[in-house]
ZAFITOR-513106 format. One record per residue: residue number from 1; x, y, z of N, C-alpha, C in turn. Coordinates in pm, whole numbers, padded with zeros to 5 digits. Layout:
% residues N
pos | nx | ny | nz | cax | cay | caz | cx | cy | cz
NUM | X | Y | Z | X | Y | Z | X | Y | Z $
...
***
This chain:
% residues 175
pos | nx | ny | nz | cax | cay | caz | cx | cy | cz
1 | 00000 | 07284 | 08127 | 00062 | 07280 | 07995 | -00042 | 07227 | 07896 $
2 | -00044 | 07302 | 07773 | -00166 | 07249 | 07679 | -00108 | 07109 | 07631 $
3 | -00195 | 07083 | 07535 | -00149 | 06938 | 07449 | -00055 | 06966 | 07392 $
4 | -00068 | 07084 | 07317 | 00065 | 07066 | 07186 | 00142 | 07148 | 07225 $
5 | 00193 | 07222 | 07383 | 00301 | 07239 | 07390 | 00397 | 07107 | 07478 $
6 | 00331 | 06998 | 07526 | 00336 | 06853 | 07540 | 00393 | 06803 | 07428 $
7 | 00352 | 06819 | 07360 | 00394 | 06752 | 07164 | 00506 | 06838 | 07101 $
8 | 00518 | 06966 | 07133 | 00635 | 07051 | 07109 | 00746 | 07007 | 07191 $
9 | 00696 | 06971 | 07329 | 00867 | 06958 | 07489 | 00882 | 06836 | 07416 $
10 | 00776 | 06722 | 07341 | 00812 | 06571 | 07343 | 00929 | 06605 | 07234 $
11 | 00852 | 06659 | 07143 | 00955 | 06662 | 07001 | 01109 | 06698 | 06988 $
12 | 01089 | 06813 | 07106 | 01198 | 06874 | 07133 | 01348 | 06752 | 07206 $
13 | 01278 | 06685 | 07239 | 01343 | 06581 | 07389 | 01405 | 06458 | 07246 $
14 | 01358 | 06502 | 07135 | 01416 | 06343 | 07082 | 01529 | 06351 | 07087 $
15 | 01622 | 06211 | 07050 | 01757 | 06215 | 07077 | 01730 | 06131 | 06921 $
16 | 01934 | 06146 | 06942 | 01946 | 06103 | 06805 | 01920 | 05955 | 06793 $
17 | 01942 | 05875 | 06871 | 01937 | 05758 | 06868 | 01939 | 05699 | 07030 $
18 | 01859 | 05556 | 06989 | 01814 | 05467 | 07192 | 01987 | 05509 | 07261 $
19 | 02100 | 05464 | 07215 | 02218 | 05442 | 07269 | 02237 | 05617 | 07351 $
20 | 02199 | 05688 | 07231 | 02238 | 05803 | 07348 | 02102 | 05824 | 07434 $
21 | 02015 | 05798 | 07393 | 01924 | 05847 | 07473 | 01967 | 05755 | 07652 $
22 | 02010 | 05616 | 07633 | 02032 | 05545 | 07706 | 02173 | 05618 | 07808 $
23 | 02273 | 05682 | 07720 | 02369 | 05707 | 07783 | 02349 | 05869 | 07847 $
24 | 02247 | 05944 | 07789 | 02246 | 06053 | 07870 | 02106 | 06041 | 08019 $
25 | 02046 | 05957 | 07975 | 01971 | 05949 | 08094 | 02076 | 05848 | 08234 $
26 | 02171 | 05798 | 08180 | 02281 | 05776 | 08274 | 02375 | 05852 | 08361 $
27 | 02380 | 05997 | 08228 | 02486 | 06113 | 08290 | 02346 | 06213 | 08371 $
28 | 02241 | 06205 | 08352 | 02123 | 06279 | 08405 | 02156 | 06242 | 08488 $
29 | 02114 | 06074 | 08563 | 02137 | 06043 | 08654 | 02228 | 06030 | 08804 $
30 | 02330 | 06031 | 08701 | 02477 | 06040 | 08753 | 02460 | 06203 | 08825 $
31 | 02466 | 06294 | 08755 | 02407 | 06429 | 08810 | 02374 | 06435 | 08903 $
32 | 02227 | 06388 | 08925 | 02180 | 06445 | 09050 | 02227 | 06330 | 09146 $
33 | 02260 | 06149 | 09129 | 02264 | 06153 | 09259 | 02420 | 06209 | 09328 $
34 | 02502 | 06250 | 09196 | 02630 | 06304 | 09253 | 02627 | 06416 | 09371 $
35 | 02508 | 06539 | 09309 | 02471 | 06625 | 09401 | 02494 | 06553 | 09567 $
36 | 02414 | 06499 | 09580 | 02419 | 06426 | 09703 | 02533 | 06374 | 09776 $
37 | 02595 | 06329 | 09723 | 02694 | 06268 | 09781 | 02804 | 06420 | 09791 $
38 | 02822 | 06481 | 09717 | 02888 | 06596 | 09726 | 02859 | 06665 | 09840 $
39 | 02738 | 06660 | 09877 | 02701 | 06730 | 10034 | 02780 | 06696 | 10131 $
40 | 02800 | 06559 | 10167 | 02840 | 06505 | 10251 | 02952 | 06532 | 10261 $
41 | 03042 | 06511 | 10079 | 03149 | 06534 | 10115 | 03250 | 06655 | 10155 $
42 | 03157 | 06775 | 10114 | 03182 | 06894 | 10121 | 03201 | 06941 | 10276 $
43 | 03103 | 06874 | 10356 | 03126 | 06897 | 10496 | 03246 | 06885 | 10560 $
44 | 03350 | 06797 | 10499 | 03457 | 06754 | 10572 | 03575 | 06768 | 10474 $
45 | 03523 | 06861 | 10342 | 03646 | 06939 | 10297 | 03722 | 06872 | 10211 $
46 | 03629 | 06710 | 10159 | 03731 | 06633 | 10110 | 03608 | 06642 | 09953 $
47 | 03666 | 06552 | 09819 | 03590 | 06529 | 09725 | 03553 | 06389 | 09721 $
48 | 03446 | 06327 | 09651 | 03400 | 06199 | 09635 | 03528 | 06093 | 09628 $
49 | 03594 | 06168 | 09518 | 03738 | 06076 | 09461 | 03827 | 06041 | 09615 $
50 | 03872 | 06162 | 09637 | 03935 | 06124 | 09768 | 03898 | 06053 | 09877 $
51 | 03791 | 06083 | 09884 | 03702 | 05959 | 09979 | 03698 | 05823 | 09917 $
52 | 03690 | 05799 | 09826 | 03707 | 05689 | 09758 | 03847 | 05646 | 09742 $
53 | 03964 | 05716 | 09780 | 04075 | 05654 | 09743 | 04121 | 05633 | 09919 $
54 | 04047 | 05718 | 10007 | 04069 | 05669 | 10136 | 03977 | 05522 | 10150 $
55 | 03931 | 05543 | 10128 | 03812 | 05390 | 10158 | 03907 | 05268 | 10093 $
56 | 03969 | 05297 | 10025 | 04053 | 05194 | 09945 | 04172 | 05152 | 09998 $
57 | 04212 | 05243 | 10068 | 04375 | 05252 | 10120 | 04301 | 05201 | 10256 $
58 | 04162 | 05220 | 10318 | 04155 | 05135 | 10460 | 04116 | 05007 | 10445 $
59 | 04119 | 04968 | 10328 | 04115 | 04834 | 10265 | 04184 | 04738 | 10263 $
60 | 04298 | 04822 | 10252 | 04448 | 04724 | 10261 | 04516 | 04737 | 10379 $
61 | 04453 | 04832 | 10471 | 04562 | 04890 | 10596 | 04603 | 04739 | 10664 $
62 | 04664 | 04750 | 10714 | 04803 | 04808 | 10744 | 04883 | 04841 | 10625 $
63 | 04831 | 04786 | 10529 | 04940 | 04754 | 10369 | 04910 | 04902 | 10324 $
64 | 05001 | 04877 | 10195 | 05019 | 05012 | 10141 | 04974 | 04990 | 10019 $
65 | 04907 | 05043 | 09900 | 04930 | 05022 | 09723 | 05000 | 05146 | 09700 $
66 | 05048 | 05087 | 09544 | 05149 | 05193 | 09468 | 04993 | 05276 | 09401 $
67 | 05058 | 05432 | 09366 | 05007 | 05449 | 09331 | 04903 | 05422 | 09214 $
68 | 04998 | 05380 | 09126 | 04917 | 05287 | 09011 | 04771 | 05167 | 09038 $
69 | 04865 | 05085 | 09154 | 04727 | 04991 | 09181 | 04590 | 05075 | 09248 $
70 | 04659 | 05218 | 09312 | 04512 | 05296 | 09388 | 04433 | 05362 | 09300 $
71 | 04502 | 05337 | 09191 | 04406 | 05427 | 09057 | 04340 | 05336 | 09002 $
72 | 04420 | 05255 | 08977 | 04308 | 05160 | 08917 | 04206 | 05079 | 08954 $
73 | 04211 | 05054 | 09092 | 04083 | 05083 | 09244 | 03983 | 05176 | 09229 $
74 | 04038 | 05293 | 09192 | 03936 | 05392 | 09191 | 03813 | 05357 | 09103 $
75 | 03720 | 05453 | 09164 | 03585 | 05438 | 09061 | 03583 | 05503 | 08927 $
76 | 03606 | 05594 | 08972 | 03657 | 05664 | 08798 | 03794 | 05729 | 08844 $
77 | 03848 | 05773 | 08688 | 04025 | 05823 | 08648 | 03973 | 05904 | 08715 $
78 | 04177 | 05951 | 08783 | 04170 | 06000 | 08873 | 04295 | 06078 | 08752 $
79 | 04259 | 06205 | 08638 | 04391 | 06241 | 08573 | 04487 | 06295 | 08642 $
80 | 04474 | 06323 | 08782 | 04601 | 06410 | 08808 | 04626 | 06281 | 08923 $
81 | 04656 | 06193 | 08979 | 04663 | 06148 | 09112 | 04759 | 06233 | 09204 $
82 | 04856 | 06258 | 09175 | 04935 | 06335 | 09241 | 04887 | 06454 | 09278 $
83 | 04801 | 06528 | 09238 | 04736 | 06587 | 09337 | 04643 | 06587 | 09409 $
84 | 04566 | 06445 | 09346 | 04451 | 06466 | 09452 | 04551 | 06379 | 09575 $
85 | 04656 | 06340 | 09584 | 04767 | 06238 | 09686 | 04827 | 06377 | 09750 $
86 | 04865 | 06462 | 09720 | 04928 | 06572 | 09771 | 04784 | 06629 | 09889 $
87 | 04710 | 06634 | 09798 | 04586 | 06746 | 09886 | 04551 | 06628 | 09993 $
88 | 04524 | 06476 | 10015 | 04513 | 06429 | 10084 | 04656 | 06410 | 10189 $
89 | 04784 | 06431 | 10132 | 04851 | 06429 | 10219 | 04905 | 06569 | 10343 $
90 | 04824 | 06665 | 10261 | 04868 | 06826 | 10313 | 04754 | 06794 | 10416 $
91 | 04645 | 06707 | 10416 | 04548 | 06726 | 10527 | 04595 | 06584 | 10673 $
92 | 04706 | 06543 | 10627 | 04714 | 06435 | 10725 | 04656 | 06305 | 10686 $
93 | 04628 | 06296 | 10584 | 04505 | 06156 | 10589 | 04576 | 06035 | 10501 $
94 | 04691 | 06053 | 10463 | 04758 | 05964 | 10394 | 04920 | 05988 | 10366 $
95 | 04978 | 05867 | 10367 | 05164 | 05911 | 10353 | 05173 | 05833 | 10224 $
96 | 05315 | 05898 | 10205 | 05359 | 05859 | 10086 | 05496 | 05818 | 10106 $
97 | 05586 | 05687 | 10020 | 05731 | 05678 | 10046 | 05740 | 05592 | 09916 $
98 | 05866 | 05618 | 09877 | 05905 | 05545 | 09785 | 05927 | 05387 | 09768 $
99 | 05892 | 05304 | 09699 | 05923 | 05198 | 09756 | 06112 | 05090 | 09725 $
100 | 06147 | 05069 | 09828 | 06244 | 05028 | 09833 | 06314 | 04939 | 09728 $
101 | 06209 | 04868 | 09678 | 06291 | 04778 | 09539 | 06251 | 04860 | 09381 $
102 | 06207 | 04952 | 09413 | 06173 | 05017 | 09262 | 06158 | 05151 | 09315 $
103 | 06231 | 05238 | 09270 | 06226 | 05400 | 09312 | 06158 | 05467 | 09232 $
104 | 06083 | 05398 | 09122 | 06013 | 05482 | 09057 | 05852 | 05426 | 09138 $
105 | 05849 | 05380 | 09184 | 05698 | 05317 | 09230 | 05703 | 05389 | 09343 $
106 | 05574 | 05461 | 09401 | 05546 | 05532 | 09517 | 05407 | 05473 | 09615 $
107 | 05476 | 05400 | 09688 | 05348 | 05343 | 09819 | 05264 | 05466 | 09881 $
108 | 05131 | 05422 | 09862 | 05026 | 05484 | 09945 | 05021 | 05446 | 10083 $
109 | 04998 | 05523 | 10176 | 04933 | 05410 | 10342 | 04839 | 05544 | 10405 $
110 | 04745 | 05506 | 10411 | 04615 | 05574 | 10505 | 04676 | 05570 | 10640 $
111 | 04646 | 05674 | 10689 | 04677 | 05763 | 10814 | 04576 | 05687 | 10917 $
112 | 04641 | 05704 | 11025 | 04537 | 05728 | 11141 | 04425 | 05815 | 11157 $
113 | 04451 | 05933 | 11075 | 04345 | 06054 | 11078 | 04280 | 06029 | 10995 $
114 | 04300 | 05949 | 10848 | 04251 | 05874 | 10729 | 04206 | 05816 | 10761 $
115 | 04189 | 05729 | 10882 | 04100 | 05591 | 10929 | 03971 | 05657 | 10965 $
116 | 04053 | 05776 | 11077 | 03954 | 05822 | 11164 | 03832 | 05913 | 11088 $
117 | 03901 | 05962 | 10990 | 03773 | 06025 | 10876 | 03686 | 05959 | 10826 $
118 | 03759 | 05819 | 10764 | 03634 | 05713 | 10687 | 03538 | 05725 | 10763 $
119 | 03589 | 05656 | 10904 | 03492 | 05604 | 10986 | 03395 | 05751 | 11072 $
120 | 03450 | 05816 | 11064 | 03332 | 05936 | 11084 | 03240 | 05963 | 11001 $
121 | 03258 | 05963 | 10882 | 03191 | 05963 | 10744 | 03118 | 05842 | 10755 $
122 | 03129 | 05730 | 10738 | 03044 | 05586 | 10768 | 02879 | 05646 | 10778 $
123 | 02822 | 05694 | 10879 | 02720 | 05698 | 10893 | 02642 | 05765 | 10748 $
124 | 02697 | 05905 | 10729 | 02665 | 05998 | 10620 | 02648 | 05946 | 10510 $
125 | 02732 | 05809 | 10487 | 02791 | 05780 | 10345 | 02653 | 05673 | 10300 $
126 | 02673 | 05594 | 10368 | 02523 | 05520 | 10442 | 02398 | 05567 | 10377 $
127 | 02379 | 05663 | 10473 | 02205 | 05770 | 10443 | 02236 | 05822 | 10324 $
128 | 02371 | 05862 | 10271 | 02377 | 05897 | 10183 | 02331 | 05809 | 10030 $
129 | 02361 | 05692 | 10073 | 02272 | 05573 | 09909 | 02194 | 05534 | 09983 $
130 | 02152 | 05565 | 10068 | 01973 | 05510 | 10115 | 01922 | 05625 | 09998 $
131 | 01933 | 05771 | 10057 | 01899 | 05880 | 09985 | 01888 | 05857 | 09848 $
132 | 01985 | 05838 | 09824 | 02007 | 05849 | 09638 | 01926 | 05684 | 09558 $
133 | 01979 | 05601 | 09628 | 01898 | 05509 | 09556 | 01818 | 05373 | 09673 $
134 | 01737 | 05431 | 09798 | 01679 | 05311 | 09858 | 01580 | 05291 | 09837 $
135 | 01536 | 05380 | 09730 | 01379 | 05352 | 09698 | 01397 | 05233 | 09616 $
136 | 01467 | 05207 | 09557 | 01476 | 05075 | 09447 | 01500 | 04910 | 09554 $
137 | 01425 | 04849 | 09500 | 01404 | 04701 | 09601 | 01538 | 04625 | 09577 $
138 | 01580 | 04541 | 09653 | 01693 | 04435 | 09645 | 01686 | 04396 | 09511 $
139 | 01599 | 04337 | 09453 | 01628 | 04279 | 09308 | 01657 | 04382 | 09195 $
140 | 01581 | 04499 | 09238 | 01596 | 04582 | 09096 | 01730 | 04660 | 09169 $
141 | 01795 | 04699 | 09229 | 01940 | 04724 | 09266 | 02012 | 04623 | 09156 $
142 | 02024 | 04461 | 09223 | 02085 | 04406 | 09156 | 02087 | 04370 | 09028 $
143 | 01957 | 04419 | 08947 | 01946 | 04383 | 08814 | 02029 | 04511 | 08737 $
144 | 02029 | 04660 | 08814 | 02084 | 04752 | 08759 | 02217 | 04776 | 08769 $
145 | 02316 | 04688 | 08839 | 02420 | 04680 | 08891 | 02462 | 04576 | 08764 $
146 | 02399 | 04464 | 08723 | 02440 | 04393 | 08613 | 02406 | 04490 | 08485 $
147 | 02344 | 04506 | 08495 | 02317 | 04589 | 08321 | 02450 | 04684 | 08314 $
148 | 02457 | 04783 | 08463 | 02599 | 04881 | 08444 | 02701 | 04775 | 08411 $
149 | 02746 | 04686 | 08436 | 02843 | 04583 | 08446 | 02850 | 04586 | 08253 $
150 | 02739 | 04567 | 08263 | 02713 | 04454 | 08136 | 02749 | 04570 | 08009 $
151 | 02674 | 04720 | 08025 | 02723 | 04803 | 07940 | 02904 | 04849 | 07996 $
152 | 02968 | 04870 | 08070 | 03109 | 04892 | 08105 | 03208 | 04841 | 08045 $
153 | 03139 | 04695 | 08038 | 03249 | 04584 | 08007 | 03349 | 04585 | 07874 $
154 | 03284 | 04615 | 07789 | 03393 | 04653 | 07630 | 03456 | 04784 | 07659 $
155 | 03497 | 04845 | 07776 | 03545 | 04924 | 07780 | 03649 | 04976 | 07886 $
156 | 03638 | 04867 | 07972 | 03684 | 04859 | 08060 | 03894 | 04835 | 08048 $
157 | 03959 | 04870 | 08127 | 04132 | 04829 | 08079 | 04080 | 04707 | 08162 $
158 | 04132 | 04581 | 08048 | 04122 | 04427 | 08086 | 04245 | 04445 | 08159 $
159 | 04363 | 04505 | 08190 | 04470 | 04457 | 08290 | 04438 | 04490 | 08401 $
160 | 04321 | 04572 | 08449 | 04291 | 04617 | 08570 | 04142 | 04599 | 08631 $
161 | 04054 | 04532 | 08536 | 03931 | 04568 | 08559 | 03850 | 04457 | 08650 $
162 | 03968 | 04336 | 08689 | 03945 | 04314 | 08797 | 03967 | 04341 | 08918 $
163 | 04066 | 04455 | 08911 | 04101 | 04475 | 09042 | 03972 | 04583 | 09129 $
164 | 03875 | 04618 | 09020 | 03796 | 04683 | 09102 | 03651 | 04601 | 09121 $
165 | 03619 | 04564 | 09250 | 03553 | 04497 | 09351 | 03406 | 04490 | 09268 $
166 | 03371 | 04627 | 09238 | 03241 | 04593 | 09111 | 03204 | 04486 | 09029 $
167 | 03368 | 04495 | 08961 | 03303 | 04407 | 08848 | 03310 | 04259 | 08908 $
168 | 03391 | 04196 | 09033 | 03411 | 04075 | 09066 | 03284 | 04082 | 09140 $
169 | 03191 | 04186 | 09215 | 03057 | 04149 | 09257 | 02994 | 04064 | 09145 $
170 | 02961 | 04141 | 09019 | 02882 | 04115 | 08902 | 02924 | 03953 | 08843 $
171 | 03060 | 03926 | 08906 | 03098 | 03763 | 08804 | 03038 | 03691 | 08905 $
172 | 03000 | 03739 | 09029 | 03015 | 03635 | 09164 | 03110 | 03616 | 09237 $
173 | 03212 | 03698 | 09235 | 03310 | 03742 | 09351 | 03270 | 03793 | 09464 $
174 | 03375 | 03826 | 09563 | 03358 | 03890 | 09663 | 03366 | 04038 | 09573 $
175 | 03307 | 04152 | 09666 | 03350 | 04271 | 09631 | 03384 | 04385 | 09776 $
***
């Protein structure tokens, strides 16, 4: 590539301002290492989300959450839950029942076959953020784990945003 078509791609690349430039090299990011993880999950027919809402429900096993508390667990909105709860329940991997003191509230509980998937997945999931991010050392992990924290936070629903394990890593919680 000559110089000044270098000086043409640079010019071309400006953004309107640091904030977006900051927030699209986040969704860049987000991109490709999503690719990845999508591999894995594609093998076994399930999506990231759903894997993530099984990992959550073997969290509490034996217990159950309403749907509401499994959403707001989740890593990101989940707009339809009821179907991604249907498609996990048409495969065996999770039940559903109403709960007895409130009929409008509907209990989650991970399956036996739901257990047995996490934990088959375990290894994949693993190599899978070695892959995507083990090149980065213990400290710079954790320094980028606070900055995400740190940009999230004004935006986060304060009635729920402790319930997801992230942000109580980042205060000094367990997660």
């Amino acid at each position: 590539m000559t110089a000044a078509a270098v000086r043409a791609a640079s010019q071309a690349a400006k953004f309107d301002s640091l904030e977006q430039e900051a927030y699209l090299q986040l969704w860049r990011t987000y991109d490709r290492l999503r690719e990845l993880d999508e591999q894995v999950f594609a093998t076994f027919a399930i999506s990231a989300q759903q894997y993530n809402a099984l990992r959550i429900l073997r969290s509490v096993r034996p217990g159950s959450l309403s749907t509401s508390a499994l959403g707001a667990r989740l890593v990101s909105r989940a707009p339809d839950m009821t179907r991604l709860l249907d498609r996990l329940e048409e495969q065996g991997l999770v039940s559903r029942q109403r709960s007895a003191e409130n009929r409008r509230v509907v209990d989650v509980t991970i399956t036996r076959a739901g257990v047995a998937l996490v934990a088959k997945l375990a290894a994949d999931v693993r190599r899978c953020g070695r892959q995507q991010l083990g090149h980065l050392s213990h400290d710079t992990l954790q320094s980028l784990i606070a900055i995400l924290a740190q940009a999230r936070a004004p935006h986060e629903d304060r009635s729920t945003a402790d319930l997801w394990p992230g942000n109580q890593r980042v205060r000094g919680g367990e997660s």
